[in-house]
C-alpha positions as CSV (number, residue, x, y, z in Angstrom):
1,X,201.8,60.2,167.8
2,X,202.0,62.6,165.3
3,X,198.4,63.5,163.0
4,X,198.9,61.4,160.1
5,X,196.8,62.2,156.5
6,X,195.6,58.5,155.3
7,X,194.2,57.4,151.7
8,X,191.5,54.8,152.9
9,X,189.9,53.0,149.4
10,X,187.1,50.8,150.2
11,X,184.1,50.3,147.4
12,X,182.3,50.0,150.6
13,X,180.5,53.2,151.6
14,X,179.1,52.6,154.7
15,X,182.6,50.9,155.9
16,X,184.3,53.9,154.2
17,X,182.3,56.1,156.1
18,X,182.8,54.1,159.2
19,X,186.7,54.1,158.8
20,X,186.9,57.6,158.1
21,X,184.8,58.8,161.1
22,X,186.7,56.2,163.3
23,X,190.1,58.0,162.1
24,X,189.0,61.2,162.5
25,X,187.9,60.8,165.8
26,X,191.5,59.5,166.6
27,X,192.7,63.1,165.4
28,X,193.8,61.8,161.7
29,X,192.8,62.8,158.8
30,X,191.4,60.2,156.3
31,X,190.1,60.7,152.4
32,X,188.4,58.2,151.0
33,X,188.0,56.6,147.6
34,X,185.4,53.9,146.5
35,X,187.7,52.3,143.4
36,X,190.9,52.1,142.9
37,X,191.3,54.5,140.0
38,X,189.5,57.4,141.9
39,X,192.7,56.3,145.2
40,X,195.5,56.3,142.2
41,X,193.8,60.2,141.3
42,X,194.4,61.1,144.5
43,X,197.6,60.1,145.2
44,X,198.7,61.9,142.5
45,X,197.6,65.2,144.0
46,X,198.2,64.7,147.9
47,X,200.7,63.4,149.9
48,X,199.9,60.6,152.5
49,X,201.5,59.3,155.3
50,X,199.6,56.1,155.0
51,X,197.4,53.8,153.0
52,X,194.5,51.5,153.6
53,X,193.8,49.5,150.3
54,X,190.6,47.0,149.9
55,X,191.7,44.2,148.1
56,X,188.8,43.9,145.9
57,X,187.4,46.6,144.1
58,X,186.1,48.2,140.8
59,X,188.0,49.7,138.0
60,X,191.0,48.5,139.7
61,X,191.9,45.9,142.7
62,X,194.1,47.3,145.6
63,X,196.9,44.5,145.0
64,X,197.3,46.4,141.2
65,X,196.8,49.8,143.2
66,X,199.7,48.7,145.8
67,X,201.7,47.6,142.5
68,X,201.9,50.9,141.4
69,X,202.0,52.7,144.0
70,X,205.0,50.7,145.0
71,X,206.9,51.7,142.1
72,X,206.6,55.7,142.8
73,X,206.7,55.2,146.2
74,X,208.0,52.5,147.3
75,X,208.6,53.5,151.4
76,X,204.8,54.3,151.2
77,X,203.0,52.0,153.7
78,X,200.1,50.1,152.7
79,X,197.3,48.1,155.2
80,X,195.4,45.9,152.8
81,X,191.8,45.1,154.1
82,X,189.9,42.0,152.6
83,X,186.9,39.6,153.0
84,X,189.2,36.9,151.8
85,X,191.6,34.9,154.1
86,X,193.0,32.7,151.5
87,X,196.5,31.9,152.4
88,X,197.8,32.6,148.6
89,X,196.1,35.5,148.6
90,X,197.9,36.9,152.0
91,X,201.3,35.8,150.6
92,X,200.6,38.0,147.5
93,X,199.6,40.8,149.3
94,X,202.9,40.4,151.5
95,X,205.4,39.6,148.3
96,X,203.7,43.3,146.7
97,X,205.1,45.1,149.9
98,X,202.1,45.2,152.3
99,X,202.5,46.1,156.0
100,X,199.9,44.7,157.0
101,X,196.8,42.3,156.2
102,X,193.7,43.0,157.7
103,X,190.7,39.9,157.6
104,X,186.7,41.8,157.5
105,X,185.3,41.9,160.6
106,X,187.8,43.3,162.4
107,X,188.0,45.1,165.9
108,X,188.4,49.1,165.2
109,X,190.9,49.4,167.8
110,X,193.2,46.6,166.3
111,X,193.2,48.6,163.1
112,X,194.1,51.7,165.2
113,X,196.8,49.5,166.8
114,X,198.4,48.2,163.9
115,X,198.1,51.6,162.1
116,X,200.4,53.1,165.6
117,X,203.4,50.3,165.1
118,X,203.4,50.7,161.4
119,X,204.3,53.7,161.5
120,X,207.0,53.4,164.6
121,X,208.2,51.3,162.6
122,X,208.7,53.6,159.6
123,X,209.8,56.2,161.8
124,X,212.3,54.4,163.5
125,X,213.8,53.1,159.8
126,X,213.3,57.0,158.5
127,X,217.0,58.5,159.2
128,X,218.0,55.2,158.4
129,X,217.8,53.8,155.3
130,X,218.1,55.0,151.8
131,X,216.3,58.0,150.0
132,X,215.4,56.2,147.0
133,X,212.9,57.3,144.3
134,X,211.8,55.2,141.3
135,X,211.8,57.0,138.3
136,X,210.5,55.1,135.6
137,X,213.7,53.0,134.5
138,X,215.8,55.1,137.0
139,X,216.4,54.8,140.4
140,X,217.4,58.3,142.1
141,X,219.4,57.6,145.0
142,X,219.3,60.9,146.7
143,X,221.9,60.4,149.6
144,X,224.4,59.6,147.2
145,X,223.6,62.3,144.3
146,X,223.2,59.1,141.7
147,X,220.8,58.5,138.8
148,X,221.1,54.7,138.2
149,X,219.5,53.3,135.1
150,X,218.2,50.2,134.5
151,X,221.3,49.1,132.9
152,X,223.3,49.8,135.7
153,X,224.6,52.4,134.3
154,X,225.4,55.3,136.9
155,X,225.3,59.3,136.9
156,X,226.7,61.6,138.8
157,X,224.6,64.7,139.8
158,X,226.3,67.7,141.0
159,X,224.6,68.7,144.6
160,X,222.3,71.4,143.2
161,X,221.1,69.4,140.6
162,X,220.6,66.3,143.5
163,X,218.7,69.2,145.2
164,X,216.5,69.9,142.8
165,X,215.2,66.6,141.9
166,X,215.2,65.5,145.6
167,X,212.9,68.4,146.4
168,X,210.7,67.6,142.9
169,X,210.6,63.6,143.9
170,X,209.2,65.0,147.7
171,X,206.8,66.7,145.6
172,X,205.8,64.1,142.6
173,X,202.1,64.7,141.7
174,X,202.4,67.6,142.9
175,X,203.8,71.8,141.8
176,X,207.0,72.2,143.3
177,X,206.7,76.0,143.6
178,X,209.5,77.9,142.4
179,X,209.9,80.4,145.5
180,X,210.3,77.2,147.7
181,X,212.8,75.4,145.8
182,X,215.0,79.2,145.4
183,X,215.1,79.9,148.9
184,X,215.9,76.3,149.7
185,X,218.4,75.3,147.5
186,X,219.8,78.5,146.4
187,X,219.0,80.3,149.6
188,X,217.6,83.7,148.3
189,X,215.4,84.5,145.4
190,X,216.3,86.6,142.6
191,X,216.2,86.6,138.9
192,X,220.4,85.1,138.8
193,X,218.8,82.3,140.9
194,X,216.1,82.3,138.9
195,X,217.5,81.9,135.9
196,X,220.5,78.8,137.3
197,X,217.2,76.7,138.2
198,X,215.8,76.9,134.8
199,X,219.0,75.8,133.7
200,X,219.0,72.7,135.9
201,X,215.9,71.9,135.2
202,X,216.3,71.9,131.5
203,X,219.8,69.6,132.5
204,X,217.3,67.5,134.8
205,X,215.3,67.0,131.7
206,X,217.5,66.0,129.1
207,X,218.9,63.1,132.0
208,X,215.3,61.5,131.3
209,X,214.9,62.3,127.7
210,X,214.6,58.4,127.0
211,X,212.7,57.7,129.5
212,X,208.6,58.9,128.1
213,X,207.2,57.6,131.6
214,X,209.4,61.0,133.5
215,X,208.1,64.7,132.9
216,X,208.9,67.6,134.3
217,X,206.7,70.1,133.4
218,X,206.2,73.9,134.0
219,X,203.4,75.1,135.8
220,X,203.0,78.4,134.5
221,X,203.8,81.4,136.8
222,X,203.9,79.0,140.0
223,X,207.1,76.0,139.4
224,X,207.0,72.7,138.1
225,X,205.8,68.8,138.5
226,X,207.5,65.9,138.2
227,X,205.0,63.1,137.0
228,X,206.0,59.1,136.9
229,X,203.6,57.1,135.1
């Protein structure tokens, strides 16, 4: 079982604190947020392998957080812990893509448990299904080199341009830095090379001119960020 890096947002602090020594302790790394605005923050400057969503919380609830999560990263699996066991309320946690639905108190180990199988599960699905990314009213499917708008309307990205945006969707939140992507995609780095990306980007750019929710913005002297809001 490999280390995994896991978003835990509970308003709780002692529980918080509790959870994230418990993880630790399992060899994981856990960062913890007490509202849901300060867990959308961070996911927007770290990548995690997991998340572990209270349902209710300040600023914003974890079903809203799961929401939008969901619609950058939808693969992205998400525990939701609650003091409520209404039955409606499980069934929406389930319909907004939940892997599983923790009741409060619950047994550390069983957490740890269910934590272990959802992520077999994800593994064993990983070189199986779809690379898709959400992209504000496009769908980037990567295996395929296809931007699919809302409309159903299809375009078809040359393989250095599907390159590019695969490695910037990997990345969202996050600086894609421009040495990485140059010796990835273009397999040396020089100022021709250089020069191509910044003319795929600019193409990458004018594909989601219409859409305000997409940027791709420089990041001065380092590469550049692709943002979904």
């Amino acid at each position: 079982m490999p280390h995994l890096n896991v978003l835990l947002a509970e308003d709780d602090r002692s529980l918080g604190m509790i959870l994230k020594a418990f993880l630790e302790a399992n060899g994981h790394k856990a960062t913890t947020c007490i509202n849901g605005e300060e867990a959308w923050q961070a996911l927007g400057v770290n990548r995690f392998d997991l998340c572990i969503f209270d349902v209710n919380m300040p600023l914003m609830d974890g079903f809203r957080l799961a929401r939008k999560v969901k619609e950058v990263q939808r693969d992205m699996p998400i525990i939701f812990l609650t003091g409520r066991s209404d039955i409606e309320d499980i069934l929406e946690g389930f319909a907004i893509g939940a892997d599983d639905y923790i009741t409060k108190p619950f047994n550390m180990d069983e957490l740890m448990a269910r934590i272990y199988a959802i992520y077999r599960r994800c593994s064993q699905s990983t070189s199986q299904k779809l690379m898709e990314f959400r992209l504000g009213k496009y769908v980037f499917d990567a295996p395929r080199h296809i931007l699919v708008n809302s409309d159903g309307t299809e375009r078809k990205l040359t393989s250095k341009e599907s390159d590019l945006l695969l490695m910037l969707c990997e990345n969202m939140g996050n600086t894609l830095v421009r040495s990485n992507a140059l010796q990835t995609i273009w397999k040396e780095e020089n100022q021709t090379n250089a020069r191509s990306m910044d003319v795929y980007i600019t193409k990458l750019r004018k594909y989601f001119a219409d859409e305000p929710n997409v940027t791709i913005s420089n990041i001065h002297g380092v590469g550049f960020r692709l943002d979904v809001k």
